[in-house]
N, C-alpha and C positions, 0 to 999 in steps of 0.2 A: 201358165196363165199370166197373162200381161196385165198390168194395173196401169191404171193413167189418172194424171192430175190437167184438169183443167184452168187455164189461167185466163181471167175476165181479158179485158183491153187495158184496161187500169194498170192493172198487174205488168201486162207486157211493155203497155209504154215507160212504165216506171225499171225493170228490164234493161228494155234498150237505151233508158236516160242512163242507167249505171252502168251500162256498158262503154258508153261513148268517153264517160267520165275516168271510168277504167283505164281504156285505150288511150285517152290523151297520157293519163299518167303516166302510165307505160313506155310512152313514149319519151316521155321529157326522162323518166328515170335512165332509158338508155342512152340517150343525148349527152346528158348530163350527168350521169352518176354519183347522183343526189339526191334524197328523195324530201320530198314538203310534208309537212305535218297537215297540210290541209288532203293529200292523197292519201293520208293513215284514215282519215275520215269518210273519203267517199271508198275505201276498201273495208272498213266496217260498214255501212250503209249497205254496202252489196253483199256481205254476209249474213247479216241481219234480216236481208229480203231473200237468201236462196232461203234460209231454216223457214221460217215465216210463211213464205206462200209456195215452197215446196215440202212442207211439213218432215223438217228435218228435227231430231231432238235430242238430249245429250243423253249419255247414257246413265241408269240409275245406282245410287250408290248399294253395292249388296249389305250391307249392315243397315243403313238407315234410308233407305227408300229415295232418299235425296238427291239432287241431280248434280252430274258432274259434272260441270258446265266447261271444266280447264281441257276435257279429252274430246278427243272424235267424235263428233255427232254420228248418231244413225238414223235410220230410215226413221216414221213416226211410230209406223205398225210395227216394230222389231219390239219382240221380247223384254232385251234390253233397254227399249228408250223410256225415260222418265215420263212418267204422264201429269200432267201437270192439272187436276181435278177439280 
């Protein structure tokens, strides 16, 4: 069975704004072999928007319920992802 998430236009152009923003980086990073501290920010920005509008979430702690926020995210519907109530 296939699940799907659907992403308004918002969503996508905000996306593709982070992608371009990405790819510039990316770019200068291999040119240059240096990286900016303003690229450490649009590379959290674009991870903060895959969890977020692709309903990623971190997994929960087995003792206290609590979310790990340091490990691999998983899917939102997994077992293991924190649900945040």
């Amino acid at each position: 069975m296939t699940k799907s998430i659907t992403l308004n236009i918002e969503q996508r152009e905000n996306f593709l704004q982070l992608h371009n923003k990405l790819q510039r980086a990316v770019r200068y990073m291999e040119e240059c072999k240096e990286v900016n501290l303003s690229d450490v920010g649009v590379m959290e920005q674009l991870v903060c928007a895959l969890h977020t509008d692709l309903k990623f979430s971190p997994k929960k702690e087995k003792e206290s319920d609590g979310a790990m926020w340091w490990e691999d995210y998983v899917l939102g519907e997994d077992s293991r992802a924190y649900k945040n109530a």
